[in-house]
ZAMI-699891 format. One record per atom (N, C-alpha, C): x, y, z; residue in one letter. Coordinates in steps of 0.2 Angstrom, whole numbers, plus 5000, padded with zeros to 4 digits. Atoms other than C-alpha are relative to their C-alpha. Layout:
ZAMI-699891
XYZa ...
***
This chain:
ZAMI-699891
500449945000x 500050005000x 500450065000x 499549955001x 501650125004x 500350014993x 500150025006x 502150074988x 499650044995x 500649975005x 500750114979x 499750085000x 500349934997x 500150284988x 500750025001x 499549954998x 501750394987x 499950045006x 500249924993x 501050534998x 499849975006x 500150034996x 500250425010x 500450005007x 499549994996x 500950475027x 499549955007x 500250054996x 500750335041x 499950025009x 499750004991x 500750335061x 499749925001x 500150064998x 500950185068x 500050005009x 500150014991x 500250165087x 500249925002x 499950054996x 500850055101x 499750015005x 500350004995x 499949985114x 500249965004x 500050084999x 499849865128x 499649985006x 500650024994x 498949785142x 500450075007x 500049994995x 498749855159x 500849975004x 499850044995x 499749725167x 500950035000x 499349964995x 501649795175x 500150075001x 499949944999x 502249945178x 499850084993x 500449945005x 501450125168x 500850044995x 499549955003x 503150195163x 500449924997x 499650065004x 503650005157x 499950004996x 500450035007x 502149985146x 499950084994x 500049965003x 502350155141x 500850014994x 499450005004x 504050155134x 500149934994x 500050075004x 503749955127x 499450024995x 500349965004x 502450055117x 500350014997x 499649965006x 503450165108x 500349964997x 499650035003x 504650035106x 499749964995x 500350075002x 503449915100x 499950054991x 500249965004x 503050055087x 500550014995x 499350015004x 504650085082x 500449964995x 499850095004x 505049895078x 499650024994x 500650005005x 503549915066x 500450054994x 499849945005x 504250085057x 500749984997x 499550015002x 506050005056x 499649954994x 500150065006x 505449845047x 499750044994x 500449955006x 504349965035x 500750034997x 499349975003x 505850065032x 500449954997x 499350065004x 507149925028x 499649964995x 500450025008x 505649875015x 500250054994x 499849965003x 506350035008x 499450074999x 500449954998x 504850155015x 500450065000x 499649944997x 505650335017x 499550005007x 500250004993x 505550345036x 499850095001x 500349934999x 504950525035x 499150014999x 500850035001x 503050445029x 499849975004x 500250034994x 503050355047x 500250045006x 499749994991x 502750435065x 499749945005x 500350054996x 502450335079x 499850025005x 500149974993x 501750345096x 499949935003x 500350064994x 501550235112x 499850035003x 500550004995x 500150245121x 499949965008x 499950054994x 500450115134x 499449975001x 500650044999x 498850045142x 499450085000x 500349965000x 498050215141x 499449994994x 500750005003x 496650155125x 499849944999x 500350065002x 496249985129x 499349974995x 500750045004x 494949865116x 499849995004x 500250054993x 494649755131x 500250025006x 499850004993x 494649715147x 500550015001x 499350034998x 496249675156x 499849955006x 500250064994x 495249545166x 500349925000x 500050065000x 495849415157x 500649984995x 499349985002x 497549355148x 499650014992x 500350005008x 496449335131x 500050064999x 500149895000x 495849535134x 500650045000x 499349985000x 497449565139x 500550014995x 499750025006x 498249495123x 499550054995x 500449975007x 496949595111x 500450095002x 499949944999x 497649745122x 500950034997x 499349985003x 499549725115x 499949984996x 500049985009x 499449795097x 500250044997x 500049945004x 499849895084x 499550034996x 500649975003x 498750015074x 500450064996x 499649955005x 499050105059x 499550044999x 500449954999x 498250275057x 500250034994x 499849965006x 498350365039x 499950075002x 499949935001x 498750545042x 499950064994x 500149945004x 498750605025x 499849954994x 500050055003x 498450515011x 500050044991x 
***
């Protein structure tokens, strides 16, 4: 789709469960985002078409009552910006 859509500018969100510390799952966000935008790049993306952000447990899908909700809670999400 990058590929195809030149102008197309992406954000790529991280998230994740509730479960450990708020300043871990905050930064394992980011990173989790990060991972995603390098791999896109070394596909040969210009890395100026990708921002990322982590969000940490801050906009859960689910619960966090249970490992299954908990698991839907740590994802990526891609958000078109510009298109």
């Amino acid at each position: 789709v990058l590929d195809t859509y030149s102008a197309l500018l992406l954000l790529v969100e991280g998230h994740t469960s509730s479960e450990g510390e708020r300043g871990h799952n905050m930064a394992l966000s980011k990173d989790r985002a990060n991972a995603v935008k390098a791999y896109i790049v070394g596909r040969g993306i210009d890395a100026s078409r990708i921002e990322t952000a982590g969000y940490g447990p801050d906009r859960p899908i689910a619960s966090n009552d249970s490992e299954q909700d908990r698991g839907k809670n740590r994802r990526i999400e891609f958000k078109i910006l510009r298109q």
